[in-house]
PyMOL Python script that loads the backbone (N, CA, C, O; Angstrom):
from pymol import cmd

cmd.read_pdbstr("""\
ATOM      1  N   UNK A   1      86.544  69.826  50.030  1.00  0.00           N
ATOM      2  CA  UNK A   1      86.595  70.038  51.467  1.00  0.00           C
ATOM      3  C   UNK A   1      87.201  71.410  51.739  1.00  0.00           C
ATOM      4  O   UNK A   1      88.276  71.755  51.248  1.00  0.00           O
ATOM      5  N   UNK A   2      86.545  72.096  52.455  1.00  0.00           N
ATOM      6  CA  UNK A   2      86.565  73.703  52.832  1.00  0.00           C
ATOM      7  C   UNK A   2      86.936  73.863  54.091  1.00  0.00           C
ATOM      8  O   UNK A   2      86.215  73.245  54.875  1.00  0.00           O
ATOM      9  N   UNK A   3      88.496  74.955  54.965  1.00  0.00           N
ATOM     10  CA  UNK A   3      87.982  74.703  56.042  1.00  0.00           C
ATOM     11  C   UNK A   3      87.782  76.781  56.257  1.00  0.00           C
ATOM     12  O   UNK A   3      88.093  77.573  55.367  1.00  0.00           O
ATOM     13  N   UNK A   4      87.189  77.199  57.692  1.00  0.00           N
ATOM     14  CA  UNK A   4      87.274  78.088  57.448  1.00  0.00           C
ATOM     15  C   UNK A   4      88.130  78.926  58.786  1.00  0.00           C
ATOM     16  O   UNK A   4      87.803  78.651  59.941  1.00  0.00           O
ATOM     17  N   UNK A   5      89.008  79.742  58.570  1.00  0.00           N
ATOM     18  CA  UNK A   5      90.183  80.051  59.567  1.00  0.00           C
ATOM     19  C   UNK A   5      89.700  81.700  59.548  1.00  0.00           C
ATOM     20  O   UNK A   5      89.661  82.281  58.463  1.00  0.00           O
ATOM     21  N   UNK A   6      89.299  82.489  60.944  1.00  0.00           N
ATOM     22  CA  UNK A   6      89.387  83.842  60.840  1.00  0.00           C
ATOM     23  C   UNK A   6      88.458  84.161  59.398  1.00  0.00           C
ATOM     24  O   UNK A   6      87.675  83.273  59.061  1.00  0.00           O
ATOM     25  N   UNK A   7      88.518  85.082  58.776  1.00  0.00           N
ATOM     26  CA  UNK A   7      87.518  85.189  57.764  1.00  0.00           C
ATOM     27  C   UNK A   7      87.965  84.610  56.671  1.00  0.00           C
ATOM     28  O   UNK A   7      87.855  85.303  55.660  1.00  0.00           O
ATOM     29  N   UNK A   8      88.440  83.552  56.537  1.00  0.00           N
ATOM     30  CA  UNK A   8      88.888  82.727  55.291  1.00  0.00           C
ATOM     31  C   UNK A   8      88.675  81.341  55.044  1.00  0.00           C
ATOM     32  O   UNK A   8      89.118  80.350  55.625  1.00  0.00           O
ATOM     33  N   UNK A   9      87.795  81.484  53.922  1.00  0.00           N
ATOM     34  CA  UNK A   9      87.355  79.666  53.615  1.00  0.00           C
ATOM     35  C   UNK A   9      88.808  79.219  52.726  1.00  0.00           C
ATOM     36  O   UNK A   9      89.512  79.679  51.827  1.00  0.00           O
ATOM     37  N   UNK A  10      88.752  78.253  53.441  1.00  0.00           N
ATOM     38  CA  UNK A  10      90.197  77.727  52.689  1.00  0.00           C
ATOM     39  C   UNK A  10      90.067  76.443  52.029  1.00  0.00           C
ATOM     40  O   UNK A  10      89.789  75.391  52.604  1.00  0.00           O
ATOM     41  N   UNK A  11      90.372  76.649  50.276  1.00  0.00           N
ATOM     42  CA  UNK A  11      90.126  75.554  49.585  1.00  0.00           C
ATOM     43  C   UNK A  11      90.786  74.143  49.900  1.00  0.00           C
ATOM     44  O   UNK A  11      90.441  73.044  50.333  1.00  0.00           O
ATOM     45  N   UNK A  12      92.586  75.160  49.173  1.00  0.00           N
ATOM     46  CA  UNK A  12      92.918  73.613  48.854  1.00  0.00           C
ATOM     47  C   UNK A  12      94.750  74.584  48.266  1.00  0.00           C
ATOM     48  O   UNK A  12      94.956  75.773  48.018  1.00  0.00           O
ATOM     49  N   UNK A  13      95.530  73.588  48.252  1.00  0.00           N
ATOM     50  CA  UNK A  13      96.883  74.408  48.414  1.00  0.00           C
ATOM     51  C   UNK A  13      97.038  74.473  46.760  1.00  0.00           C
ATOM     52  O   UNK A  13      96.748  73.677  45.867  1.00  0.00           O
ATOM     53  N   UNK A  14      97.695  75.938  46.780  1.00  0.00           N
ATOM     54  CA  UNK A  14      98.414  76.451  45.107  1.00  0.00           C
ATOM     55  C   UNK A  14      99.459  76.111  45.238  1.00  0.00           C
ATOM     56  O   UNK A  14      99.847  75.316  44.382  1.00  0.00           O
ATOM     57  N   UNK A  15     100.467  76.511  46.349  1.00  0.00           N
ATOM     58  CA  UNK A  15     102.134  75.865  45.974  1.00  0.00           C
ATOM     59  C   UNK A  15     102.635  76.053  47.633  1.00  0.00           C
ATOM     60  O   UNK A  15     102.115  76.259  48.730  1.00  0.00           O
ATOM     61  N   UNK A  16     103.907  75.854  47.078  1.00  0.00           N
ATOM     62  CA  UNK A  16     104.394  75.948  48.604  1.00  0.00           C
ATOM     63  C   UNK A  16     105.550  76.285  48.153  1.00  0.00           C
ATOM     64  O   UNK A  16     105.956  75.917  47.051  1.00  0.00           O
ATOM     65  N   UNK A  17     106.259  77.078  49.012  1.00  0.00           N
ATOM     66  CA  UNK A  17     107.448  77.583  48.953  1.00  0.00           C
ATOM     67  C   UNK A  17     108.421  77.838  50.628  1.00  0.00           C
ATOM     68  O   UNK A  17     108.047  77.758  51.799  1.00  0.00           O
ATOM     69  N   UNK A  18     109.881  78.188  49.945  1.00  0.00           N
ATOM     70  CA  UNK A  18     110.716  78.359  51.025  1.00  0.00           C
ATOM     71  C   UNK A  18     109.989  79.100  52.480  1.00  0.00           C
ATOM     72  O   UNK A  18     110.461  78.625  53.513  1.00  0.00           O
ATOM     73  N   UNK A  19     109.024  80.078  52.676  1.00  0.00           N
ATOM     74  CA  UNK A  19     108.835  80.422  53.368  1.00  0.00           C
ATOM     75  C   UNK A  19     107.328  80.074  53.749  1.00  0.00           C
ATOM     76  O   UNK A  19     106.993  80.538  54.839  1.00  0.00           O
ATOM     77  N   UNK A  20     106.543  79.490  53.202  1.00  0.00           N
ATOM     78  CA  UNK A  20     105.550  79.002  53.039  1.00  0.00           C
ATOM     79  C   UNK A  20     104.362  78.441  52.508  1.00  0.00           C
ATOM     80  O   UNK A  20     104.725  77.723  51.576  1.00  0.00           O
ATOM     81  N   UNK A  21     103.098  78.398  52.623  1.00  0.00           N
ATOM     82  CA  UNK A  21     102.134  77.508  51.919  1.00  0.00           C
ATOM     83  C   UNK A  21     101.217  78.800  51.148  1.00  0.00           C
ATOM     84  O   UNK A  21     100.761  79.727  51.818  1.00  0.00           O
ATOM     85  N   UNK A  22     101.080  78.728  50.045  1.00  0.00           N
ATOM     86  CA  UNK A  22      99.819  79.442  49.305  1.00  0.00           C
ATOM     87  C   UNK A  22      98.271  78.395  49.118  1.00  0.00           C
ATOM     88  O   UNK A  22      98.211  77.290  48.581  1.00  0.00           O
ATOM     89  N   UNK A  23      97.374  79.018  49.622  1.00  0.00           N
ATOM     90  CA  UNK A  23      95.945  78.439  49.282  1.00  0.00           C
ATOM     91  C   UNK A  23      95.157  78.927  48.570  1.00  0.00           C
ATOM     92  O   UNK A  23      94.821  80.025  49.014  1.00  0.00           O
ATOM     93  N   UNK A  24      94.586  78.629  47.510  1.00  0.00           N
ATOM     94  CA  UNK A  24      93.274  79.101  47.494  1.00  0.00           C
ATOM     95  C   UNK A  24      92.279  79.135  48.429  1.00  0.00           C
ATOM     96  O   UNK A  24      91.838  78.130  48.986  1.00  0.00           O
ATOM     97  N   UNK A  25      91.889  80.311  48.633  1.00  0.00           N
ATOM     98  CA  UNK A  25      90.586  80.940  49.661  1.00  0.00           C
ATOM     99  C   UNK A  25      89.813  81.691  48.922  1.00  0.00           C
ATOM    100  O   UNK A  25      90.119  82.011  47.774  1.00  0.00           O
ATOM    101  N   UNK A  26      88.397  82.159  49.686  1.00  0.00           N
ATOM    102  CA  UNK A  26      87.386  82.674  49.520  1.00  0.00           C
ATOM    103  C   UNK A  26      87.383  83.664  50.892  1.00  0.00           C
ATOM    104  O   UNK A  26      87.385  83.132  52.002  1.00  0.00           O
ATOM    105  N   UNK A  27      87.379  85.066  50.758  1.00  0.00           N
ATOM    106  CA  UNK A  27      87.213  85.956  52.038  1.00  0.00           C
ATOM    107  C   UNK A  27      85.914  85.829  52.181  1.00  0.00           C
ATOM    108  O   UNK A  27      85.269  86.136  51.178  1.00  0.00           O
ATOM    109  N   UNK A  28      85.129  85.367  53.387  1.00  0.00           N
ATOM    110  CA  UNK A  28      83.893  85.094  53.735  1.00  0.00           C
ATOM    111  C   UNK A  28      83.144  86.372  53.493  1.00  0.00           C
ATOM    112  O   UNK A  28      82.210  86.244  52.701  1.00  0.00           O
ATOM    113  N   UNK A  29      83.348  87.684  54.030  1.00  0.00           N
ATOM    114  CA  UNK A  29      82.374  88.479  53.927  1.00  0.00           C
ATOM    115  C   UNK A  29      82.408  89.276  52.645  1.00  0.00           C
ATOM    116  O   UNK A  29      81.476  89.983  52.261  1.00  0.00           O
ATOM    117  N   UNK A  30      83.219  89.159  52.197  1.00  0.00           N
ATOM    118  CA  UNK A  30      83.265  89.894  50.209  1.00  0.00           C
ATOM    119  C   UNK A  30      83.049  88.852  49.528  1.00  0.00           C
ATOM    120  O   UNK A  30      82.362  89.176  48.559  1.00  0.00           O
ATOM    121  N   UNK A  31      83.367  87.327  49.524  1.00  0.00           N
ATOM    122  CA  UNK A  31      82.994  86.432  48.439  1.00  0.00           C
ATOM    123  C   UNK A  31      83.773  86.763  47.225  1.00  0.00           C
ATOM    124  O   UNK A  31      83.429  86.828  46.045  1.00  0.00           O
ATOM    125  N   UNK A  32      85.093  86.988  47.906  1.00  0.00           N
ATOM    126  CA  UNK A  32      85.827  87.565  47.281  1.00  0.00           C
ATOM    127  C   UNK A  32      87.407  86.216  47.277  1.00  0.00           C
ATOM    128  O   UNK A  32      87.966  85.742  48.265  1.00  0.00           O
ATOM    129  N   UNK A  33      87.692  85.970  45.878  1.00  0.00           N
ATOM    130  CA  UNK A  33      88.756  84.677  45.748  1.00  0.00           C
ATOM    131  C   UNK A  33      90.120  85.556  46.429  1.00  0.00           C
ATOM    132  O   UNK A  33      90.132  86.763  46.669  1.00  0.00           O
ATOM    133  N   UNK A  34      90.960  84.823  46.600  1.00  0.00           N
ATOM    134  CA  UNK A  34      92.636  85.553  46.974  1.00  0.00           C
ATOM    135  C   UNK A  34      93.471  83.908  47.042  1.00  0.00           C
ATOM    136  O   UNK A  34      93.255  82.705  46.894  1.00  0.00           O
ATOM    137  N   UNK A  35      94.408  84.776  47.335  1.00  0.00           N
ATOM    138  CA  UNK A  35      95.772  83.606  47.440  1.00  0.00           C
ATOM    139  C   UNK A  35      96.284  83.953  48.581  1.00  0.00           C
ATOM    140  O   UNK A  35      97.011  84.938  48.705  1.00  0.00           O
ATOM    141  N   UNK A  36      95.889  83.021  49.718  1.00  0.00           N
ATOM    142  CA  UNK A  36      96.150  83.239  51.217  1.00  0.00           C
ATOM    143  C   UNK A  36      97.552  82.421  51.011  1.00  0.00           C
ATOM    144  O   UNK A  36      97.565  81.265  50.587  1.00  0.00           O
ATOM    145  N   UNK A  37      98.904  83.261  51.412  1.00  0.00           N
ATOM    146  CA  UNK A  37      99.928  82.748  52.016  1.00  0.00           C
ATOM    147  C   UNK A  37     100.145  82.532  53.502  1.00  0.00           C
ATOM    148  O   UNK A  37     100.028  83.588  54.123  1.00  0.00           O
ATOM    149  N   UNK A  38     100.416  81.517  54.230  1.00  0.00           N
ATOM    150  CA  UNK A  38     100.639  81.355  55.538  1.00  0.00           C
ATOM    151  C   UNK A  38     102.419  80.864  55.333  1.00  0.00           C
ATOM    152  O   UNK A  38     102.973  80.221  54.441  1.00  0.00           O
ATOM    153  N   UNK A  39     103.023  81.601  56.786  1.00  0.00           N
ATOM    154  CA  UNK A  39     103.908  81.220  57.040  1.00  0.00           C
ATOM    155  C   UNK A  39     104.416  79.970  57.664  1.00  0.00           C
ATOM    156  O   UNK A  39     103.641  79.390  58.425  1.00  0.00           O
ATOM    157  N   UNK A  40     105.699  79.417  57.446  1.00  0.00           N
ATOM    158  CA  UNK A  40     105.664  77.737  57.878  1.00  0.00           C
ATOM    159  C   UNK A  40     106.313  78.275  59.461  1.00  0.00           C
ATOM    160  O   UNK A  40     107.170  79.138  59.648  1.00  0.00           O
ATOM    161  N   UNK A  41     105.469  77.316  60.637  1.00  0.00           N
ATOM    162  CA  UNK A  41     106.196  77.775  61.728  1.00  0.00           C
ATOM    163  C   UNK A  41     107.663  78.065  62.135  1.00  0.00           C
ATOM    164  O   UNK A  41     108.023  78.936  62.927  1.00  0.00           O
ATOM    165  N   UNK A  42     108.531  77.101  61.393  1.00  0.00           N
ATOM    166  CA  UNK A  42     109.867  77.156  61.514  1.00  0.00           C
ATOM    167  C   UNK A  42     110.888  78.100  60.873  1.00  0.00           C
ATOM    168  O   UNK A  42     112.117  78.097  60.818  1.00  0.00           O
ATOM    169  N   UNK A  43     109.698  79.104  60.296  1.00  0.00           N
ATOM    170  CA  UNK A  43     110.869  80.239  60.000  1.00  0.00           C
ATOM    171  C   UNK A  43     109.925  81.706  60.528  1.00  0.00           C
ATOM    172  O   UNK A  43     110.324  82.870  60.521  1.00  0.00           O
ATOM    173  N   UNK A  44     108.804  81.272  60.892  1.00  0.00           N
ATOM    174  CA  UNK A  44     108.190  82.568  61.862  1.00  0.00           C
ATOM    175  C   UNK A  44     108.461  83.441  62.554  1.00  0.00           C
ATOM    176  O   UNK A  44     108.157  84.631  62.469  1.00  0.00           O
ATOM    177  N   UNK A  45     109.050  82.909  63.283  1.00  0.00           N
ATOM    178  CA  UNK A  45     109.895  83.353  64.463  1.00  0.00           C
ATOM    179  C   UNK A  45     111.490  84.002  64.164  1.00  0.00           C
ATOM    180  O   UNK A  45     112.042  84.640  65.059  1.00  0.00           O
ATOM    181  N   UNK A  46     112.005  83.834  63.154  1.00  0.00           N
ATOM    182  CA  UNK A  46     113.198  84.058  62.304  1.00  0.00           C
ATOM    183  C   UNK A  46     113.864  85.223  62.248  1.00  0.00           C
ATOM    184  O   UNK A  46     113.513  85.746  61.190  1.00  0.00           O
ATOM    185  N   UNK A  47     114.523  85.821  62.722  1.00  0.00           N
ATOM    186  CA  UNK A  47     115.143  87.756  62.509  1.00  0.00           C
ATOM    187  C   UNK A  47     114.361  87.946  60.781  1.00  0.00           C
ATOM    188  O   UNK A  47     114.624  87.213  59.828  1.00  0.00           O
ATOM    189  N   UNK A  48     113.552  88.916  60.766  1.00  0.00           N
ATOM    190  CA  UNK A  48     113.699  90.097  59.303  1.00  0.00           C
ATOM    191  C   UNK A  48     112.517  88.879  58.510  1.00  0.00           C
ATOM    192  O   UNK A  48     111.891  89.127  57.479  1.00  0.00           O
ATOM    193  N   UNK A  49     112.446  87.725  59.199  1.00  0.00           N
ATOM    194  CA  UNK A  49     111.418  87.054  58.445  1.00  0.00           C
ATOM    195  C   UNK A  49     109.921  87.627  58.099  1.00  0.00           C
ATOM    196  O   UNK A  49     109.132  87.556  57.156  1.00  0.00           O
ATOM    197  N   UNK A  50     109.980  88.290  59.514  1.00  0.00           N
ATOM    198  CA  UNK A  50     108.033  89.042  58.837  1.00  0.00           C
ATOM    199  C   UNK A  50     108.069  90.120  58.048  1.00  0.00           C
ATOM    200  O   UNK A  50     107.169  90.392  57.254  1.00  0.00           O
ATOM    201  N   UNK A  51     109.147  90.827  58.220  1.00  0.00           N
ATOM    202  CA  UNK A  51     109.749  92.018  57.322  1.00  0.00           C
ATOM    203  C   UNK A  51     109.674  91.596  56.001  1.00  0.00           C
ATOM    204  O   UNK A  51     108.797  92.154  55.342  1.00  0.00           O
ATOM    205  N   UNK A  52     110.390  90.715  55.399  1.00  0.00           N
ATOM    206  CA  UNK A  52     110.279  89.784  54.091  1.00  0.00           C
ATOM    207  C   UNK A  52     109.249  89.763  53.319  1.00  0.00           C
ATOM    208  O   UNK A  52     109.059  90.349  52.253  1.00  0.00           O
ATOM    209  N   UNK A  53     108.530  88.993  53.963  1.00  0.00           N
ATOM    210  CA  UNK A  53     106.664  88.593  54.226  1.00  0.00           C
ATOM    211  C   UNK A  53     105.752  89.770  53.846  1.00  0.00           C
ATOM    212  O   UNK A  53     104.829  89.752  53.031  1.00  0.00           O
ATOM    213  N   UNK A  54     106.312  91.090  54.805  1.00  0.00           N
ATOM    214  CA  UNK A  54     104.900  92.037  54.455  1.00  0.00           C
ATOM    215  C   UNK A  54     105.525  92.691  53.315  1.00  0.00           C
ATOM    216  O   UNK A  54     104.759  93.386  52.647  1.00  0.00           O
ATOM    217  N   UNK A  55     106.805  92.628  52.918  1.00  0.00           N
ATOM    218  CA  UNK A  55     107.578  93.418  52.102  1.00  0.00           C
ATOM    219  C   UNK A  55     106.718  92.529  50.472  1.00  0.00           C
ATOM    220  O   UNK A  55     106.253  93.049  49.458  1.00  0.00           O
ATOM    221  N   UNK A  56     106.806  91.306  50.817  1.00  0.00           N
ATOM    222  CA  UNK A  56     106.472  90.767  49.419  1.00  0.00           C
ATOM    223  C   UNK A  56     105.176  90.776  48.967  1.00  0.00           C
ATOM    224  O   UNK A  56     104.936  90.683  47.763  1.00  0.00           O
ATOM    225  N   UNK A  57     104.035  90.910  50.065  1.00  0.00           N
ATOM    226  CA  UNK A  57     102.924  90.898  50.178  1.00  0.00           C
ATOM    227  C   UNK A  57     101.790  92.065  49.791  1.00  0.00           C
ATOM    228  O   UNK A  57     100.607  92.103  49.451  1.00  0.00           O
ATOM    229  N   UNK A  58     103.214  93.270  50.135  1.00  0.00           N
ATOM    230  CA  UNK A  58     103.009  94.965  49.466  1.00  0.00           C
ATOM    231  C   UNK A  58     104.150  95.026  48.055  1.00  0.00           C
ATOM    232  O   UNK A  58     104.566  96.167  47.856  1.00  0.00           O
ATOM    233  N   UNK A  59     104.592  94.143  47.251  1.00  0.00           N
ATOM    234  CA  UNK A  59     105.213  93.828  46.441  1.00  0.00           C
ATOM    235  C   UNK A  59     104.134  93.544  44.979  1.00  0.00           C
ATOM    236  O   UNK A  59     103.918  94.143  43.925  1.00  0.00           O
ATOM    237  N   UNK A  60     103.610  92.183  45.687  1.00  0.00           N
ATOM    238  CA  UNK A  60     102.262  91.956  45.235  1.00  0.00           C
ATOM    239  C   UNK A  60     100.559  92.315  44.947  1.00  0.00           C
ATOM    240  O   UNK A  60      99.643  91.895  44.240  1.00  0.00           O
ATOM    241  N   UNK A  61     100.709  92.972  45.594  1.00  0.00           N
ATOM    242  CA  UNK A  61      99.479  93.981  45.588  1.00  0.00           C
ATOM    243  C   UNK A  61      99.278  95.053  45.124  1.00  0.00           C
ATOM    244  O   UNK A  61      98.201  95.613  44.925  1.00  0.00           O
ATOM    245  N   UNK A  62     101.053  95.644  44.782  1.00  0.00           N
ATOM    246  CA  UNK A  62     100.923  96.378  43.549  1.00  0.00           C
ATOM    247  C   UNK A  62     100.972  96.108  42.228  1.00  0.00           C
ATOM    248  O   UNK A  62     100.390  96.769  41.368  1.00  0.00           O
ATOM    249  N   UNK A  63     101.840  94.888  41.983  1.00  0.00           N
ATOM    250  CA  UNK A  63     101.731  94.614  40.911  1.00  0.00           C
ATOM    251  C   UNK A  63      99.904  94.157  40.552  1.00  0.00           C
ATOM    252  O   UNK A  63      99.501  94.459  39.429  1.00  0.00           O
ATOM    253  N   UNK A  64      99.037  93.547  41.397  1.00  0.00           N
ATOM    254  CA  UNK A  64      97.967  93.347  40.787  1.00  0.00           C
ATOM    255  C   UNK A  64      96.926  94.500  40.923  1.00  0.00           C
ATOM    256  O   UNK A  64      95.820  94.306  40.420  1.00  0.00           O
ATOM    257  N   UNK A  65      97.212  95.859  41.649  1.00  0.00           N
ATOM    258  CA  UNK A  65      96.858  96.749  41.299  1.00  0.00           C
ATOM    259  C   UNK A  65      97.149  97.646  39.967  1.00  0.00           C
ATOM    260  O   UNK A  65      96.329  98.443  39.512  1.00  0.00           O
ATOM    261  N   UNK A  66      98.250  97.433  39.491  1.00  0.00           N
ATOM    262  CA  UNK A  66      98.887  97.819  38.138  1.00  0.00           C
ATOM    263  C   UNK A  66      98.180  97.197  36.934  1.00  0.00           C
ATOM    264  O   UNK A  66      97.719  97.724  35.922  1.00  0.00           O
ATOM    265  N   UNK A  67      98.244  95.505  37.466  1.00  0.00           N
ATOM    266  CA  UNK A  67      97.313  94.632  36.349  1.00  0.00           C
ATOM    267  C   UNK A  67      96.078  94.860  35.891  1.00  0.00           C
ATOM    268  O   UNK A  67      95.579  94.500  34.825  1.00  0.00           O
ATOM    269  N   UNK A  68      95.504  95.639  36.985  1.00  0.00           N
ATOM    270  CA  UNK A  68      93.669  95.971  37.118  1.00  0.00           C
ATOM    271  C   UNK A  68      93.577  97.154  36.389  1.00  0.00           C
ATOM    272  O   UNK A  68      92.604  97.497  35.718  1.00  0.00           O
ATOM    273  N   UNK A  69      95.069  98.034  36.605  1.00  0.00           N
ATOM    274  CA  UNK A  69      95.023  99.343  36.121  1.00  0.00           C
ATOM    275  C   UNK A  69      94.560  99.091  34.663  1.00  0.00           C
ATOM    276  O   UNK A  69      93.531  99.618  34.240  1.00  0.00           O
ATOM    277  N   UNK A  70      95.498  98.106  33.734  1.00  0.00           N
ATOM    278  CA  UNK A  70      95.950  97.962  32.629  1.00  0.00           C
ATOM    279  C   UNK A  70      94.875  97.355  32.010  1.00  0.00           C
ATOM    280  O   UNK A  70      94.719  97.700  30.838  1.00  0.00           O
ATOM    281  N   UNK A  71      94.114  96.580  32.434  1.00  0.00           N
ATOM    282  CA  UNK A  71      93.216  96.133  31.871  1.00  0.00           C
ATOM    283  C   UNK A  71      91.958  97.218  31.726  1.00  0.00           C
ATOM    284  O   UNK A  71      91.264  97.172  30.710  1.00  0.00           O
ATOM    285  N   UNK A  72      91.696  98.158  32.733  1.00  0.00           N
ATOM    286  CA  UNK A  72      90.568  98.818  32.062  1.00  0.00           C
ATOM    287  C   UNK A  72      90.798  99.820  30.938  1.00  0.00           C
ATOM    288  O   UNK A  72      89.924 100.447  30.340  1.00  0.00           O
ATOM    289  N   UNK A  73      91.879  99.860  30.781  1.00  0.00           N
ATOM    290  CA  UNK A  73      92.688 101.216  29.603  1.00  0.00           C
ATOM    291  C   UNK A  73      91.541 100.333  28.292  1.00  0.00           C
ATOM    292  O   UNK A  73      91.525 100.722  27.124  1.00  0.00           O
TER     293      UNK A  73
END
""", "prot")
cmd.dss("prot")
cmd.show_as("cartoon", "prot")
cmd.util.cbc("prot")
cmd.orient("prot")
């Protein structure tokens, strides 16, 4: 069961954590897999919470830009 939110088919949940839910998704127009994190409402709204969020999110995206690096060597 698939649902689809904004451009994201959304599988089915990878984990969940203190600040929120990870899914497996599919970006509809690349057909492209990712790991959609959503935030849990009750800390959304939070001082420095979205700060956190985009901080970890540009945290992550380098490290799997680094990973991509490493593998074509």
């Amino acid at each position: 069961m698939s649902r689809i939110v904004k451009n994201y088919e959304i599988h089915h949940v990878l984990g969940e954590g203190g600040m929120g839910t990870v899914f497996y998704a599919v970006e509809v127009q690349l057909r492209r897999e990712v790991a959609l994190k959503c935030l849990r409402r009750d800390v959304a709204g939070k001082p420095g919470v979205a700060n956190r969020f985009r901080d970890e999110a540009q945290a992550q995206a380098l490290v799997i830009c680094l990973k991509r690096e490493g593998q074509r060597r």
